[in-house]
N, C-alpha and C positions, 0 to 999 in steps of 0.2 A: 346267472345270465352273462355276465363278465366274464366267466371263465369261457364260456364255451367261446366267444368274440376272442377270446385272447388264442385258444387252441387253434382256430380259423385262419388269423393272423400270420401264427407260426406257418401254418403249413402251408399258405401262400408265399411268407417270405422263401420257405425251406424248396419250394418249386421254382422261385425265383434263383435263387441260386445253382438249384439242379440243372435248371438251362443254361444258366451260364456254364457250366459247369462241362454240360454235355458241346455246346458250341463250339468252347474253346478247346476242347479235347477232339474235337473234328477237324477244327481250323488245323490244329497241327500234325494229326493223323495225316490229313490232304497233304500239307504242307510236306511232310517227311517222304510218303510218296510220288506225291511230285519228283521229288530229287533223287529217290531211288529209280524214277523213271528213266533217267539221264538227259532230260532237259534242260538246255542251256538258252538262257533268253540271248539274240543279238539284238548289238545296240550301236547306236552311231552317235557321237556326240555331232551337235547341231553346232558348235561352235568352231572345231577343227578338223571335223570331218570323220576323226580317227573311230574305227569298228572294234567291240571288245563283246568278251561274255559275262552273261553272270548267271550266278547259280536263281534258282527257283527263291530262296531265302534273303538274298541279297535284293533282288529285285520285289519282294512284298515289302521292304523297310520304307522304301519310299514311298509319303504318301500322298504328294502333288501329282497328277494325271490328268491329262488333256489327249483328245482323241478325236477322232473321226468315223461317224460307221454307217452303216445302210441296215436294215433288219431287212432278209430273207426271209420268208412264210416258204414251207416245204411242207410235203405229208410225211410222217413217220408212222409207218403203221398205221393205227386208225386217230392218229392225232395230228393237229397243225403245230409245226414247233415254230416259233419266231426265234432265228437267230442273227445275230450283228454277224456283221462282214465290215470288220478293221480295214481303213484306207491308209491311216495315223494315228500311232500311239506313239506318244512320250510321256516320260517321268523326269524327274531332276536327280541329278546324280552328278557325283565328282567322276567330272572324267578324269581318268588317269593316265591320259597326256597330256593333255594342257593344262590338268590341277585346276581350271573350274569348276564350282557347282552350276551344272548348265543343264539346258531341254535336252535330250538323248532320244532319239526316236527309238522306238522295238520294231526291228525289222520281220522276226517270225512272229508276229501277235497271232492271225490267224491258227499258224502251225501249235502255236501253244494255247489257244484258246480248244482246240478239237484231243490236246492232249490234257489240261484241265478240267474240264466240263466233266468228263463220265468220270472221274475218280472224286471230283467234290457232292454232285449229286449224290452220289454212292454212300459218301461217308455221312453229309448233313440230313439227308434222307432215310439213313441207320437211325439221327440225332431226333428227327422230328417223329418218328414212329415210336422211338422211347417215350416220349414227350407225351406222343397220342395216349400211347398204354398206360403213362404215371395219370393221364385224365381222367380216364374212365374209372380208373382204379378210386382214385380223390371221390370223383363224384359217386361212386358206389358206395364207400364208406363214408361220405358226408350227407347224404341224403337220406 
């Protein structure tokens, strides 16, 4: 009876891993494309004013974020999507004229959220239909 609780076990931890597994192999699939997009985040440091770029990579490091936004309801096809409409986004970043770690607003959030969006779907949505099929697959041969 033990064994079989212990075979069970495995294969929950062993799915537990596969998702992590498949997530973070999407996070950075996204990520890679992203930057082969040629998307450049603009950013203004709040402290001196001064405007810089950064790449897709540079700009995930940071992980304090503060924002402002309105959610849109539209029809897409036969669905209602809710989506944010950015007024304000910043992160913390060393600006690289003044040399402090300061608020830096993203000036293209918008621009880069409609350039984000259909390649993360895309990939994490590859990630979560794996996931479906490792289910049904589990519960066929555990049942």
């Amino acid at each position: 009876m033990y064994a079989w609780l212990a075979v069970a076990l495995l294969a929950v931890l062993a799915c537990v891993i596969v998702m992590v597994g498949l997530f973070v192999a999407a996070w950075r699939r996204t990520l890679a494309q992203v930057e082969a997009s040629g998307l450049r985040y603009r950013m203004r440091c709040e402290t001196c004013g001064y405007e810089f770029d950064l790449s897709p990579r540079e700009f995930a490091r940071s992980k304090f974020r503060r924002s402002r936004s309105t959610t849109r309801t539209r029809v897409k096809g036969v669905a209602l999507v809710n989506e944010p409409h950015y007024h304000y986004v910043a992160k913390r970043f060393d600006c690289p004229a003044c040399g402090e770690r300061t608020w830096c607003e993203n000036l293209n959030a918008n621009e880069a959220r409609d350039v984000v969006n259909p390649i993360a779907l895309r990939n994490f949505g590859a990630a979560l239909a794996v996931l479906v099929v490792i289910g049904f697959v589990l519960r066929a041969v555990l049942a």
